[in-house]
C-alpha positions as CSV (number, residue, x, y, z in Angstrom):
1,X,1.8,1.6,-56.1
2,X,1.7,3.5,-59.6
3,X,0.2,1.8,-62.8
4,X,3.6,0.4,-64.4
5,X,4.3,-1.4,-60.5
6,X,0.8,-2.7,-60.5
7,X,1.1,-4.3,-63.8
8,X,4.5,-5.6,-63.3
9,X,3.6,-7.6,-59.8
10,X,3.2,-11.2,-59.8
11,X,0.2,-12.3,-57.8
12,X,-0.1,-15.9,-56.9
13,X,-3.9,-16.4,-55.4
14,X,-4.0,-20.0,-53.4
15,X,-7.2,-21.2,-53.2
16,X,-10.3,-20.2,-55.7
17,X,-13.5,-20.1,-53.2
18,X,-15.3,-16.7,-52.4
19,X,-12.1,-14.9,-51.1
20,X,-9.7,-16.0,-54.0
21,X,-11.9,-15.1,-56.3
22,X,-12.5,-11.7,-55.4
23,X,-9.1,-11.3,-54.8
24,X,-8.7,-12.2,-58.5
25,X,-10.9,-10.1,-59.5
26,X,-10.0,-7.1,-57.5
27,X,-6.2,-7.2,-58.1
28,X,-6.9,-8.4,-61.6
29,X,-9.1,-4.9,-62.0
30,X,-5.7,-3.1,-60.9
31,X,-3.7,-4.2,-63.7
32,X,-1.6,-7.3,-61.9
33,X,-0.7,-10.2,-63.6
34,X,-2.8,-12.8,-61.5
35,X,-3.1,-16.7,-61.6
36,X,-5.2,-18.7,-58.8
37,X,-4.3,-21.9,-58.2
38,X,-7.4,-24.4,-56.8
39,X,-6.5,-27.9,-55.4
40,X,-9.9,-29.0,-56.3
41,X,-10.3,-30.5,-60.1
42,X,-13.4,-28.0,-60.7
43,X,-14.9,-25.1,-59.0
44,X,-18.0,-25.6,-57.3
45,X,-20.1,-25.0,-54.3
46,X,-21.6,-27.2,-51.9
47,X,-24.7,-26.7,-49.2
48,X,-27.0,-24.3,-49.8
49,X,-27.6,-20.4,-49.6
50,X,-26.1,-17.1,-48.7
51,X,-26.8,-13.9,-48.4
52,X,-24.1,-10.9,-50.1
53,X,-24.9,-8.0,-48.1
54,X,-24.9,-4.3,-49.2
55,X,-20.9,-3.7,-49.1
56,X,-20.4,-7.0,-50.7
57,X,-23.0,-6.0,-53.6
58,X,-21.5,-2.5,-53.5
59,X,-17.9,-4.0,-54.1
60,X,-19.1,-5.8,-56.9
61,X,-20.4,-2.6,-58.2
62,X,-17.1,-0.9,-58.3
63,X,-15.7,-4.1,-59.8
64,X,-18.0,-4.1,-62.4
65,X,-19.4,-6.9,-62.0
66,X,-22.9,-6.4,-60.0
67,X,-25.4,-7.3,-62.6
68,X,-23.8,-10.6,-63.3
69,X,-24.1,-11.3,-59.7
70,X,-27.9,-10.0,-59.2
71,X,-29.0,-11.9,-62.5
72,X,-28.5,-14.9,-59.7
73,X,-29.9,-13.7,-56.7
74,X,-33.1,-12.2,-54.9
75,X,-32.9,-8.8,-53.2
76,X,-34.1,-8.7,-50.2
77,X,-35.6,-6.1,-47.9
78,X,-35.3,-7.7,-44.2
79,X,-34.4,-10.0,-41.9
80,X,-36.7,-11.6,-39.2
81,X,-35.8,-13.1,-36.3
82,X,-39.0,-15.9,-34.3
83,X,-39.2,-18.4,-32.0
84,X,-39.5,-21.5,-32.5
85,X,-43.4,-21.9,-32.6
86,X,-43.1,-18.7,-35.4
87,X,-43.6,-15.7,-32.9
88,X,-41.6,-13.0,-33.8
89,X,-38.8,-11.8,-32.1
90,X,-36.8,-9.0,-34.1
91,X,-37.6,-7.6,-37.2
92,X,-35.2,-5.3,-39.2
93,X,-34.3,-3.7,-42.7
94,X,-30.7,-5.1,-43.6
95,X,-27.8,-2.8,-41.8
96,X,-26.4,-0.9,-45.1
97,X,-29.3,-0.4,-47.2
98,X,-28.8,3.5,-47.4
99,X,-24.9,3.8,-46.9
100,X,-24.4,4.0,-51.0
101,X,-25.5,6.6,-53.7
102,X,-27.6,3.9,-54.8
103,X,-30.0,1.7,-52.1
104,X,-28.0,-1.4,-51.8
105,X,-30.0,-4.8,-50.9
106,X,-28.9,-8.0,-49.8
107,X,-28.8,-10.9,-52.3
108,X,-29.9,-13.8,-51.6
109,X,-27.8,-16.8,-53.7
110,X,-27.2,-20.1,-53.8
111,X,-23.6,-20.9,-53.3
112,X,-22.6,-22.5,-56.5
113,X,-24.7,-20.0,-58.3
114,X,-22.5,-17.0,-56.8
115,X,-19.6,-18.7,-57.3
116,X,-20.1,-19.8,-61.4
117,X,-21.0,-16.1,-61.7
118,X,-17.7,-14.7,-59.5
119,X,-15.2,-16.9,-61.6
120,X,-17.1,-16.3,-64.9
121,X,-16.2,-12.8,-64.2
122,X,-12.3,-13.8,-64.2
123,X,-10.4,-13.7,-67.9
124,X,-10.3,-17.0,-69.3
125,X,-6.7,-18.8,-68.3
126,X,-6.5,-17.0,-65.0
127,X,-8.0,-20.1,-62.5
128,X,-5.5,-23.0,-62.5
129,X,-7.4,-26.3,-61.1
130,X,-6.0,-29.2,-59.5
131,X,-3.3,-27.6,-58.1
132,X,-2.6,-28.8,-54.8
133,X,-0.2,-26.5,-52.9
134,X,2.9,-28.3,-50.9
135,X,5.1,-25.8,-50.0
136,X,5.6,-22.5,-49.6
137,X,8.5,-20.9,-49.0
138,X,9.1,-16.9,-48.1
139,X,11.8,-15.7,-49.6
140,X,11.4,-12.0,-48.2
141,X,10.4,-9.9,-51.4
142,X,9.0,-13.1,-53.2
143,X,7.6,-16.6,-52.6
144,X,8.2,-19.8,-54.0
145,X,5.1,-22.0,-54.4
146,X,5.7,-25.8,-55.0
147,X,2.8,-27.9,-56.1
148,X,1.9,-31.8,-55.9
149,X,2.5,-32.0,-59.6
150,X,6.1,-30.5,-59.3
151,X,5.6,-27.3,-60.5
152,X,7.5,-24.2,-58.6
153,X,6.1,-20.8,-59.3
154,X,7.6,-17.6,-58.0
155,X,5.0,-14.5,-56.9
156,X,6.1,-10.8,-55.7
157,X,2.9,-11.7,-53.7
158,X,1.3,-14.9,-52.6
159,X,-2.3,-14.4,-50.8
160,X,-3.4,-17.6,-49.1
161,X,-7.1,-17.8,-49.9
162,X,-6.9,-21.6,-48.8
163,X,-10.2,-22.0,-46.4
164,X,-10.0,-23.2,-42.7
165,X,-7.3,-25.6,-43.0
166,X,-5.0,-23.5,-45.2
167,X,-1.5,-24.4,-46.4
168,X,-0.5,-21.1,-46.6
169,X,-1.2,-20.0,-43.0
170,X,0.0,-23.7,-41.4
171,X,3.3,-23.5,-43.3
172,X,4.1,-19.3,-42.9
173,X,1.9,-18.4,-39.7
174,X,0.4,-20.0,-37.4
175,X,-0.5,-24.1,-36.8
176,X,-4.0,-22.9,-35.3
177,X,-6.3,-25.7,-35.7
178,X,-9.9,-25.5,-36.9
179,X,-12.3,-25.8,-33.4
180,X,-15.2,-27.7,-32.9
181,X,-17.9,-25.2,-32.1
182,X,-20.0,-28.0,-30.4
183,X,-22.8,-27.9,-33.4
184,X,-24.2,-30.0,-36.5
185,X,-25.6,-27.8,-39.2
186,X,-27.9,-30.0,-41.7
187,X,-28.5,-28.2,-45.0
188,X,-30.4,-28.3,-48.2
189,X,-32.2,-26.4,-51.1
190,X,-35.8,-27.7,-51.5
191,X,-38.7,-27.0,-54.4
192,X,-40.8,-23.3,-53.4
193,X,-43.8,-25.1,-53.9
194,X,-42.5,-28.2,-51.3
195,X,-41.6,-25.5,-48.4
196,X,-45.1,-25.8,-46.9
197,X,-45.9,-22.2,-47.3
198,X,-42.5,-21.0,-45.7
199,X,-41.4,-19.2,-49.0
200,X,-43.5,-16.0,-49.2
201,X,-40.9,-13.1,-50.1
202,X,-37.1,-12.3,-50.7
203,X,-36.4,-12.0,-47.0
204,X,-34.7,-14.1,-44.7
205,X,-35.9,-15.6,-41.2
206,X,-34.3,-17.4,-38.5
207,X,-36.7,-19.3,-36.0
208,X,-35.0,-20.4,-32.4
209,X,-35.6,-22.8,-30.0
210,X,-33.8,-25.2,-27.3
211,X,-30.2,-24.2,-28.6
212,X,-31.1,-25.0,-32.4
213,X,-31.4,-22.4,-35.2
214,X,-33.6,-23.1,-38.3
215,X,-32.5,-20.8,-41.0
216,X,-35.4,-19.9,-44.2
217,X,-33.5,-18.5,-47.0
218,X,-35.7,-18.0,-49.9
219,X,-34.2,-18.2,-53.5
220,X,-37.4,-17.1,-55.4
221,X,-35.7,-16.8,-58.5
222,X,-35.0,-20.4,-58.9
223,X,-38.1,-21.4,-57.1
224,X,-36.7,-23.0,-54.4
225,X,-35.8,-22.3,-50.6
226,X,-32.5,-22.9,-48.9
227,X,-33.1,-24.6,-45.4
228,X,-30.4,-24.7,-42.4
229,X,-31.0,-26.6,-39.4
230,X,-27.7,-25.9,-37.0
231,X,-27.8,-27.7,-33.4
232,X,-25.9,-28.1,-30.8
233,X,-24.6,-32.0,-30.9
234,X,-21.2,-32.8,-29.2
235,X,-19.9,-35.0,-31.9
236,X,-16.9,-33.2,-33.6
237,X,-17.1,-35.8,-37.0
238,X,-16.2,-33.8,-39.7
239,X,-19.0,-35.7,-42.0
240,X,-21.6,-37.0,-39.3
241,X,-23.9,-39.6,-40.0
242,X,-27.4,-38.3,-38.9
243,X,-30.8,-39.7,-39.6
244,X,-33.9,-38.2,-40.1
245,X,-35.4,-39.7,-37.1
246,X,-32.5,-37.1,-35.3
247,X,-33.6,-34.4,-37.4
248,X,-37.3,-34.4,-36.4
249,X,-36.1,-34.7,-32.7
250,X,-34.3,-31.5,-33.2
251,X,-37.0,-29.2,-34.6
252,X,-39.9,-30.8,-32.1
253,X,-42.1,-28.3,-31.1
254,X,-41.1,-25.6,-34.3
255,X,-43.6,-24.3,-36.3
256,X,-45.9,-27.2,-37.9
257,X,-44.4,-25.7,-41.5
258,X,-40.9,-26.8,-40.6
259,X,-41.4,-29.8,-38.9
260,X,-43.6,-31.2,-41.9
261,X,-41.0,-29.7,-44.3
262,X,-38.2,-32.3,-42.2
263,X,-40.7,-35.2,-42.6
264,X,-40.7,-34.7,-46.0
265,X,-36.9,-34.9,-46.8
266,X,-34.6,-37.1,-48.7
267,X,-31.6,-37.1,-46.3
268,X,-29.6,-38.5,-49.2
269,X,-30.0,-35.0,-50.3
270,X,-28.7,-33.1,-46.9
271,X,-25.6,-31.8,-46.7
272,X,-24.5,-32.3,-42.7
273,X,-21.5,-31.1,-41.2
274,X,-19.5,-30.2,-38.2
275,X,-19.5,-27.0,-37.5
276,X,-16.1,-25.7,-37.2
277,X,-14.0,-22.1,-36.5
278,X,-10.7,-20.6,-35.3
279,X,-9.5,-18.7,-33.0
280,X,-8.0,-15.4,-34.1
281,X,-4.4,-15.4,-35.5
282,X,-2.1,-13.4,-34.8
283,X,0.0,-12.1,-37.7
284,X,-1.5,-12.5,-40.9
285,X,1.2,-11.3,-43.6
286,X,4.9,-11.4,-44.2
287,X,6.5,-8.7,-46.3
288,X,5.1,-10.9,-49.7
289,X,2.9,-13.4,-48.0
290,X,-0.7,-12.4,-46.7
291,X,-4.0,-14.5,-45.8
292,X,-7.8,-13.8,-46.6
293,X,-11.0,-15.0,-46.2
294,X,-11.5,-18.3,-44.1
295,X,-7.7,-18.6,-43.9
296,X,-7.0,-15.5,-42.0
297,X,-10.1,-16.0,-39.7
298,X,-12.8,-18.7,-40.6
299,X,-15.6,-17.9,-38.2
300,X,-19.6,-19.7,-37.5
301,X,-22.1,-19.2,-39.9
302,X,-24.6,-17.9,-37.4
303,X,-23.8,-13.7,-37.9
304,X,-23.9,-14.6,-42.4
305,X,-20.7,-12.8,-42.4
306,X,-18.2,-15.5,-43.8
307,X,-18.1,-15.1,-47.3
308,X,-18.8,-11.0,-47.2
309,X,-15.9,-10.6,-44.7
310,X,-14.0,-12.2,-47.5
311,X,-15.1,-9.9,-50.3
312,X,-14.3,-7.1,-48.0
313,X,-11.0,-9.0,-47.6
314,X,-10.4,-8.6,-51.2
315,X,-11.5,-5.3,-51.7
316,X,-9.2,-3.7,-48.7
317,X,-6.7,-5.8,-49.9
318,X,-6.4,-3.9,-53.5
319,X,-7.3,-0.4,-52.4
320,X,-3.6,-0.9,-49.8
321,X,-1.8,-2.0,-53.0
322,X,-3.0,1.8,-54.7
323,X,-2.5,3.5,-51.7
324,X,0.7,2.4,-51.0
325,X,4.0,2.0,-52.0
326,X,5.3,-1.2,-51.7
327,X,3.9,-4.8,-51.1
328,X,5.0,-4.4,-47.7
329,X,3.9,-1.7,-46.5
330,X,0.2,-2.4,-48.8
331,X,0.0,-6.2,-47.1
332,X,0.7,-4.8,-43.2
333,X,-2.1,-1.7,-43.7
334,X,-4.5,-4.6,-45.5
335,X,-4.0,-6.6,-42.3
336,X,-4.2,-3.4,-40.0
337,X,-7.3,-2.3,-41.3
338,X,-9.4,-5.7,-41.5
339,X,-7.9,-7.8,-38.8
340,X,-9.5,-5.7,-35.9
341,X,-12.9,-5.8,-37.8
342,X,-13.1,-9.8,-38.2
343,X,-11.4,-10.4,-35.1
344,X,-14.8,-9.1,-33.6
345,X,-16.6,-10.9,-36.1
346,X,-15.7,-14.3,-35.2
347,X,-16.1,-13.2,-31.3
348,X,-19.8,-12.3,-32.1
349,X,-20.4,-15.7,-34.9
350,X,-19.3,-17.7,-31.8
351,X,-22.3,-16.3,-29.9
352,X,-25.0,-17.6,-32.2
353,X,-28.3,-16.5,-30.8
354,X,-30.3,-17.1,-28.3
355,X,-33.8,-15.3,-27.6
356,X,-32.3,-13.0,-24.4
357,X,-29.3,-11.8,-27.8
358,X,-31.6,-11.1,-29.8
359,X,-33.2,-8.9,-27.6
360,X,-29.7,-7.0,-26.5
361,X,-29.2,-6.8,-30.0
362,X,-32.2,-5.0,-30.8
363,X,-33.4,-2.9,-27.9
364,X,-36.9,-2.0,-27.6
365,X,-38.3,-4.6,-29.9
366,X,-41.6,-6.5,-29.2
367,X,-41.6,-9.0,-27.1
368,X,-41.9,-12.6,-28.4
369,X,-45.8,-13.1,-29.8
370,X,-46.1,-9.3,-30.5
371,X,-46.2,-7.7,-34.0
372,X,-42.9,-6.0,-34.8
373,X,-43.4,-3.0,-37.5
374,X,-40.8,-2.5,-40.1
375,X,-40.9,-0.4,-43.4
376,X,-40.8,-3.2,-46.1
């Protein structure tokens, strides 16, 4: 689309998480007139830490907005994968590093943190909250958004960036359900100097053990450590009730660092949820109407590729609107081009890891207990 289409189109963004907003921002970069509307009453994050991996980072960069994003984050070098007694496993520099003209980390962020520094890159005005999609109806070259306070907005293109349970894809698409993926993941951000020794760099590790992950996500420039313990637990509750008496149970026999790290928790404090995916849909645009993000294919945490699939989301999603001619024919290459590539991703997030993955993963690799060698 030329520079006088691109400013002319009406872009209604539903939803203002990760994808939306990079959607904004992206389409916003292009010249479109571009309002996100958010059910929620404010924008903020829940749980704990992420990591924004090198093409995530680098699409910031060609947004412009990388340094307000690193100002909130630790780059990190590696990843290390151990047992459960602290052996390790795998040991690797982040896949990506060395793909850019400039060496690319991973960021490590806390969620809110990422997400106050995504929208504060937005023009003031352009994030509507407590707009609670009803209806949506395709009209073929337009859509007609009705919201529970009555108003009606028309867009030349609507993107549904409405998380797992999304209006937008329920209404238009598909009535796919969220799936119980048959684990609890219990998560919280906890004082550097109360992790027991665990926070030593910017690099993330992963310690396994008896179908439970414990993920060590150091955020070393607020001086705290984001800690995820995800087990398997056959109770699909949304919100379960867990106590810390079930926590220590889970992480018996882990290294003596995490187990006295659980002992030490306010579980007031813990975030615990159901964990919770679907399967891959099948269309995911209509000639005005596309999805992104967890909308178009919410997927486990286990591979870290959630929120960074929906960056990349956004960023495909604006270079098909330059590329091509119409919203059509931009919305059907978006979905062309990234719907094979996530479609994998959640195949692989449902796998989570296990010792005998890891090892298929990274071939030749030490065997548990063994010193693994990487260039740090």
């Amino acid at each position: 689309m030329n520079t006088d289409q691109l400013k002319n189109l009406r872009v209604a963004i539903v939803g203002g998480g990760y994808g939306g907003a990079s959607a904004a921002k992206a389409l916003s970069n292009l010249g479109a007139q571009v309002t996100v509307y958010e059910q929620a009453k404010e924008i903020r994050e829940v749980g704990a830490g992420i990591g924004l991996r090198p093409s995530s980072m680098d699409q910031f960069r060609q947004w412009g907005i990388f340094d307000a994003i690193a100002d909130v984050t630790s780059a990190s070098n590696y990843f290390e994968i151990l047992t459960a007694e602290g052996h390790t496993i795998a040991k690797d520099q982040w896949p990506g590093m060395d793909d850019y003209e400039t060496k690319t980390h991973t960021h490590l962020v806390h969620r809110n943190d990422f997400i106050q520094a995504l929208v504060g890159s937005l023009p003031e005005g352009m994030v509507k909250t407590n707009k609670k999609l009803e209806k949506i109806v395709d009209n073929g070259g337009t859509a007609t958004l009705t919201f529970a306070d009555g108003e009606t907005v028309e867009a030349d293109l609507v993107v549904g960036a409405d998380g797992i349970r999304s209006t937008v894809r329920a209404q238009l698409f598909s009535d796919q359900q969220p799936v119980f993926a048959g684990e609890h993941a219990y998560r919280v951000v906890v004082d550097a100097d109360a992790a027991h020794g665990l926070v030593t760099d910017d690099n993330l590790r992963m310690y396994l053990g008896r179908g439970t992950k414990v993920y060590v996500l150091p955020l070393r420039h607020r001086n705290q450590m984001s800690f995820d313990v995800t087990a398997l637990n056959t109770d699909p509750t949304r919100n379960p009730v867990r106590t810390k008496e079930d926590l220590l149970a889970t992480v018996e026999g882990f290294d003596e660092r995490i187990v006295k790290l659980v002992q030490d928790l306010d579980m007031d404090k813990v975030n615990i949820r159901a964990v919770y995916d679907i399967d891959p849909v099948d269309v995911w645009h209509s000639d005005s109407v596309v999805l992104l993000g967890d909308a178009a294919h919410a997927m486990c945490h286990h591979q870290g590729q959630g929120a960074n699939s929906a960056i990349l989301d956004a960023g495909a999603l604006a270079q098909a609107l330059k590329d091509n001619d119409t919203v059509k024919e931009a919305v059907a290459a978006y979905a062309a081009e990234r719907k094979p590539i996530t479609d994998e991703l959640q195949r692989i997030s449902r796998q989570g890891w296990s010792e005998d993955e890891v090892n298929d993963v990274f071939p030749g690799q030490k065997r548990p207990g063994e010193k693994v060698g990487v260039d740090e």
